[in-house]
N, C-alpha and C positions, 0 to 999 in steps of 0.2 A: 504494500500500500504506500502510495506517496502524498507525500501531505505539504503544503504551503500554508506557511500561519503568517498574515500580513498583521503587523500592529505598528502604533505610532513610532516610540521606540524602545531600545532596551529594558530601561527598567520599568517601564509596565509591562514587562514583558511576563514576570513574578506572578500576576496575576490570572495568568492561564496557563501557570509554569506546568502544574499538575497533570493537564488535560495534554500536554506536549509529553510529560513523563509517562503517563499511561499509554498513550502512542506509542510512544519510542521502545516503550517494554514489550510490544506488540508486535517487535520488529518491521516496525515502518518506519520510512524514512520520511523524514521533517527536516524543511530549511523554512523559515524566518526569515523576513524581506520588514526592514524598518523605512523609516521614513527617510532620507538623506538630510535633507535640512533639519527637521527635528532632534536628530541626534548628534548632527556635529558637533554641539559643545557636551555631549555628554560622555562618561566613561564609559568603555567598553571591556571592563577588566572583569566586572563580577558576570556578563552572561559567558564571556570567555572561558572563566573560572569552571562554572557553572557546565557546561557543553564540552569541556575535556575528558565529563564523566559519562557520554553519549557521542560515539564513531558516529553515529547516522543521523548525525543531528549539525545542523549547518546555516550559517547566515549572513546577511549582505544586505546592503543598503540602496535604496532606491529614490527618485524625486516622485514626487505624486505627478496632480495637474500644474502644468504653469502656462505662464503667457499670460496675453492678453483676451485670445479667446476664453479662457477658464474663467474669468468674470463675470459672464451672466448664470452659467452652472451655480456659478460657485453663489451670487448673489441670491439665486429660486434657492437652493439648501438654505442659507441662512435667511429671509422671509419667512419660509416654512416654517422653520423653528420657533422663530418667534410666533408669528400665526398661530401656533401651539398651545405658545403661553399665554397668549390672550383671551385664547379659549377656553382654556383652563378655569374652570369652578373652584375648583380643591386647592387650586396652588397662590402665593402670595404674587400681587406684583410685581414682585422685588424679581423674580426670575427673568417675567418678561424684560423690563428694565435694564437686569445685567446683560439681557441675549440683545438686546438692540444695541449696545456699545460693541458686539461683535461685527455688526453690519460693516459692509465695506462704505466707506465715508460719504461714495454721490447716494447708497440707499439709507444710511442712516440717515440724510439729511431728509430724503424726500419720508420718510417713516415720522416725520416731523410734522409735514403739512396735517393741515385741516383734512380729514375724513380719509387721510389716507389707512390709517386703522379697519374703519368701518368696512372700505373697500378690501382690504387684506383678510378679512375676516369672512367672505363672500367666498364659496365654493366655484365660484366661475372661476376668482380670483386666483383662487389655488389651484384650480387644474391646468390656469396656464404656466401656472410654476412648475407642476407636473411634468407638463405638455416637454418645458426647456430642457429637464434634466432627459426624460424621453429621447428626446431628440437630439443628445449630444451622444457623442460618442465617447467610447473607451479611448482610453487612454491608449495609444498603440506602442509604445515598446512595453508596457505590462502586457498585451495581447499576445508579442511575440515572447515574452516571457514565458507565459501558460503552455503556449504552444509549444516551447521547446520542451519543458519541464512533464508537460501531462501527466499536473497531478491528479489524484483518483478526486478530491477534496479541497478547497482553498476555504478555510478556518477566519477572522477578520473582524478584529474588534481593534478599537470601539464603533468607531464608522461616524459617529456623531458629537465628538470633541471641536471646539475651535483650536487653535486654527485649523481648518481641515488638512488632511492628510492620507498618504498612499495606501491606509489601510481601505479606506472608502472604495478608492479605486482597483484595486486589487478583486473587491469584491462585483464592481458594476463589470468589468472586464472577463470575471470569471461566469457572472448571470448569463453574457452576450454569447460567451462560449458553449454555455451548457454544462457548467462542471458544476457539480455538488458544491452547493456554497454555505457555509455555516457562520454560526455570528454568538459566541458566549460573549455572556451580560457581564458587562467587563467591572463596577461596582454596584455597592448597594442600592447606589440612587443615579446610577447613568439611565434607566428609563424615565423616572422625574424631572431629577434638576441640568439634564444636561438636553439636548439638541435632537428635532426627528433624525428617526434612522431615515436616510438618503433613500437606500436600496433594501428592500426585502431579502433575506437571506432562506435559501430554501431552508433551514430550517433553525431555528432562536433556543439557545441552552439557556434558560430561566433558573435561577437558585431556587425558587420555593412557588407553591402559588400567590401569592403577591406579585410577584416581580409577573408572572404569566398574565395575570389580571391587567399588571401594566403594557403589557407587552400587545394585547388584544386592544387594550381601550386607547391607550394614547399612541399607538405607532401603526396601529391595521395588521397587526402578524395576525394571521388565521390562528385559530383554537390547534389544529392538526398538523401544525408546523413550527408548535413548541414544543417544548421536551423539558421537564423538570431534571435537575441532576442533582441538586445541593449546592453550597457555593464553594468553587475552584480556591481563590485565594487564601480559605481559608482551612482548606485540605493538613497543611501546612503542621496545623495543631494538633493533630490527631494521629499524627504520626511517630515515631519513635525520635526522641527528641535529648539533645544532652545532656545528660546525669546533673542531676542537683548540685553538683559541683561549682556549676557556674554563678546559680543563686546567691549561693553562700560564697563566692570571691566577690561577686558584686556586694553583700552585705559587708562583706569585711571591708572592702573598699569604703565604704559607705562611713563607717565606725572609726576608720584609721585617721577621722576628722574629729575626734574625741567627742563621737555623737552618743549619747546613751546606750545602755543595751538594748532595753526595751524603748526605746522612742517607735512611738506611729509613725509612719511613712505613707503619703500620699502619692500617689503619683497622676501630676496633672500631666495630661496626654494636651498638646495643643492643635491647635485647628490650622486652615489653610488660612491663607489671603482672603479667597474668595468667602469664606468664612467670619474672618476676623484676620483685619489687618492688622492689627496691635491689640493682644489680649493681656498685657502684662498689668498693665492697669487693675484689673480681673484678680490676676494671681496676688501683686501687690495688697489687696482690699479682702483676700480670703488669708491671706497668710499675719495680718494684723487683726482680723476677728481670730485666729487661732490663739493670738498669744495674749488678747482680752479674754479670753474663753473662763468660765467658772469649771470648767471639766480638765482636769488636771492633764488626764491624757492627749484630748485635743491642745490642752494649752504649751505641751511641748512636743506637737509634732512639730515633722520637717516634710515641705514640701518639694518635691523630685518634678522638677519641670522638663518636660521634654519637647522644645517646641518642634512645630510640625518641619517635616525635614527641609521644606520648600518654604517656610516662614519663619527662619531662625534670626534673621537682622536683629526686630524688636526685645528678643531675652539679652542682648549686649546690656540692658540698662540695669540689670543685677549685677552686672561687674563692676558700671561705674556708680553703683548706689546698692552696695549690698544689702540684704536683710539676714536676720541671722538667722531666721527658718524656712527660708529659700536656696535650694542647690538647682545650678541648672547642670541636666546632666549633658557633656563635652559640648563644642563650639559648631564641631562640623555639619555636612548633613550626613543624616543616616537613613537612609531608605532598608526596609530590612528585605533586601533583593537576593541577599544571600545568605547559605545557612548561617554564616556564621553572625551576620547583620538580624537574621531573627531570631537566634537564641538570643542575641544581647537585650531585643524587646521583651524576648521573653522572660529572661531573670530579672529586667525591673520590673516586670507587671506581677511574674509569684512574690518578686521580695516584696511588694506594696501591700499594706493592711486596706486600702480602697485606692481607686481610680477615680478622679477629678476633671472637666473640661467642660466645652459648650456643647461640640456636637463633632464626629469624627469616626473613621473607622477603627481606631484605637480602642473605641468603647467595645466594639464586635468581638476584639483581643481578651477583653480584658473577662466579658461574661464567657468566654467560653473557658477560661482559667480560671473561672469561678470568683471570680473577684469582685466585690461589689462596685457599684458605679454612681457615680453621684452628676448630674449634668447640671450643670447651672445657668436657668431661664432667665437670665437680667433683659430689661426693653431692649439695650442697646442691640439684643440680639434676637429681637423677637420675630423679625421676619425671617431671617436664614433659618432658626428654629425651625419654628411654627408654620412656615410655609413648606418646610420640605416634608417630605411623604415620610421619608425612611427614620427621620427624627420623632414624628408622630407614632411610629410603627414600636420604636424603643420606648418610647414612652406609652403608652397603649397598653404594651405587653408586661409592660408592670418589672420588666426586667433590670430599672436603671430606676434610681431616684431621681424626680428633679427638684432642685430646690430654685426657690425665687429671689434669691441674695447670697451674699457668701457668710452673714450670718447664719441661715437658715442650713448652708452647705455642710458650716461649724458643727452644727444643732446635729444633723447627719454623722456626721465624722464620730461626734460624742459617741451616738448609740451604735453605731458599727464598731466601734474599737472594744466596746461594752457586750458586744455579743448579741445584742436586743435584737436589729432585725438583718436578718439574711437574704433573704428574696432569693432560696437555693432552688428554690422550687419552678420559680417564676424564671430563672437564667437556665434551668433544664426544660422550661417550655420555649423560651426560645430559640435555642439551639436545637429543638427537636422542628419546629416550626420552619425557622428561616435558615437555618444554616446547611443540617443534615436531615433533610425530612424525612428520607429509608431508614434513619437510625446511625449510631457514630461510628459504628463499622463499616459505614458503606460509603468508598468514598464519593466524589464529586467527581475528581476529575477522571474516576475509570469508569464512572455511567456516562460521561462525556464520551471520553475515547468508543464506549460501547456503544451508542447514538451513532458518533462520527462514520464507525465500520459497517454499521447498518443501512445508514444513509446511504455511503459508495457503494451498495449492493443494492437499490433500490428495495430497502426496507422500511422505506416512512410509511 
């Protein structure tokens, strides 16, 4: 079996690393086509790393669309998107909002006139946006790619990230072909808060039925051309994982700063940009309710901030204004792309007595290590909240606490350290619900591979 997995670039690559690994155990051969631009300024040591432990596994870099024809394509896709979110009932403004600062400049301007909405909003409107992507063509040196390579399958996420990119193309070029095209739901909220899928993929790898429910109602997949698997990225956990070893060098590390034995440890997971541009503020405001606290335990934890790997600038300002129950854990970024990148997430998240932040895949981390979670609902973040699906879905399921101030977080912290409340029950229903819905034995990414091997034998 040969297989093509087109994605943005390497280290999102991590994220359907699994579904690549149950392939490649299947002895098929996979090569991985990134995006050319996308990646040039990033490292390619950890997929490197990573594929010296797989001969039949191979990758190379490609340009998506360019030019000047690619413009109006590329214009109808981002319309669409937003058209989406203005349609949207369920979801906050604030998406639509963030999607029209993606428009290319001459349509975000006209996205500005009077009634140019209403008219956007019009299904005539949109099937001539349709009509454009219709009627453009593949990209032709990914056409003579396919051609050469004839794969059985071309694999292709996300497809609906800004800036667009060669995974989109990969996939409209392999539709025009006739190959088996597939498309796993590359995060918890890429059918929500990110962009329509451009192209139909014969057929959609959904983590749970939620994300399938999404996948019908906001993007048009047919009911009979999704496939539930459980979620790929997070396969990761459930696997056979470094000896507790690691735990306890990170806690000694932790202590060799003449920290208590028993001191609480927090660990604030931090958000993106898009998220929260500077949340220090935040930490600052929860880490001073800690040390007012009347609860002895709370009043001498220490908070373990890890900001998000792509949003680290703003944590600089605990170096130039320390607190003395703030640690930020190291400077660099760390995407945990590699084993040895998510053991490291992983022994802060056992060594932590709870998990602290706004909103973030790190909270997914942390209940599947049974770790409680505490989110914290302040206004300043009430739209990315509260508007996104997969934030209401955490919150819903009863599996994270949210508190509405970083006193109320404190309050939390108190009775989690105390024993009082656990939500063990409520972190094994979501994990049974959204993560691994066959059960923790069964993983994600080999019902993926087993979909994929079925599909190139005409078994949907």
């Amino acid at each position: 079996m040969n297989i093509i997995i087109a994605a943005r670039t390497p280290k999102q690559f991590y994220n359907i690393q699994s579904i690549a690994e149950a392939l490649l155990a299947r002895g098929a051969r996979v090569h991985a086509y990134f995006d050319e631009k996308l990646s040039r300024h990033e490292s390619r040591a950890p997929l490197a790393e990573w594929a010296a432990g797989w001969p039949n596994f191979s990758f190379d870099f490609r340009p998506g669309r360019r030019g000047i024809a690619a413009f109006p394509v590329f214009c109808a896709r981002e319309f669409l998107s937003y058209r989406r979110f203005l349609l949207s009932r369920s979801q906050s403004r604030y998406y639509a909002e963030r999607w029209r600062k993606n428009l290319p400049f001459p349509a975000r301007i006209l996205s500005y006139l009077p009634g140019f909405s209403s008219l956007l909003k019009t299904k005539r409107f949109a099937a001539l946006l349709r009509h454009i992507e219709e009627k453009t063509k593949p990209v032709k040196r990914i056409i003579r790619i396919l051609q050469s390579e004839k794969p059985d399958a071309v694999v292709a996420t996300p497809t609906n990230m800004h800036p667009q990119s060669a995974d989109t193309e990969f996939l409209k070029a392999a539709k025009s072909l006739g190959i088996f095209t597939v498309l796993p739901v590359f995060t918890w909220d890429n059918l929500t808060t990110k962009g329509l899928l451009p192209i139909k993929p014969d057929l959609l790898l959904a983590w749970n039925e939620k994300q399938a429910r999404e996948a019908a109602e906001y993007h048009g997949i047919p009911c009979d051309k999704i496939e539930i698997t459980g979620s790929p990225p997070f396969d990761r956990w459930f696997t056979l994982n470094e000896p507790t070893g690691r735990v306890e060098m990170f806690i000694s590390q932790l202590r060799s700063g003449q920290a208590p034995l028993l001191q609480k440890r927090i660990l604030y997971v931090g958000a993106s940009q898009v998220t929260a541009k500077d949340e220090t503020w935040l930490v600052r405001r929860i880490a001073e309710a800690l040390l007012q606290s009347d609860n002895e335990m709370a009043k001498n934890a220490v908070i373990l901030f890890r900001p998000h790997p792509f949003n680290r600038e703003p944590s600089k300002i605990f170096i130039e204004k320390p607190m003395s129950n703030v640690r930020v854990l190291e400077s660099e970024s760390r995407m945990p792309n590699t084993r040895a990148r998510f053991n490291e997430l992983r022994a802060e998240i056992i060594a932590a007595d709870a998990v602290c932040g706004i909103s973030t895949s790190a909270f997914v981390d942390a209940v599947i290590a049974g770790k409680p979670v505490v989110s914290v609902s302040v206004p300043e973040y009430k739209e990315t909240q509260e508007g996104a699906e997969h934030w209401r879905m955490l919150r819903e399921s009863g599996a994270a606490y949210i508190a509405s101030s970083a006193e109320e977080a404190v309050m939390l912290f108190g009775e989690i350290f105390f024993g009082k409340a656990a939500k063990k029950e409520q972190r094994e229903d979501f994990i049974n619900l959204y993560i691994r819905p066959f059960g923790r034995n069964v993983s994600a990414g080999e019902r993926a591979a087993e979909a994929i091997t079925r599909g190139t034998r005409g078994g949907l």
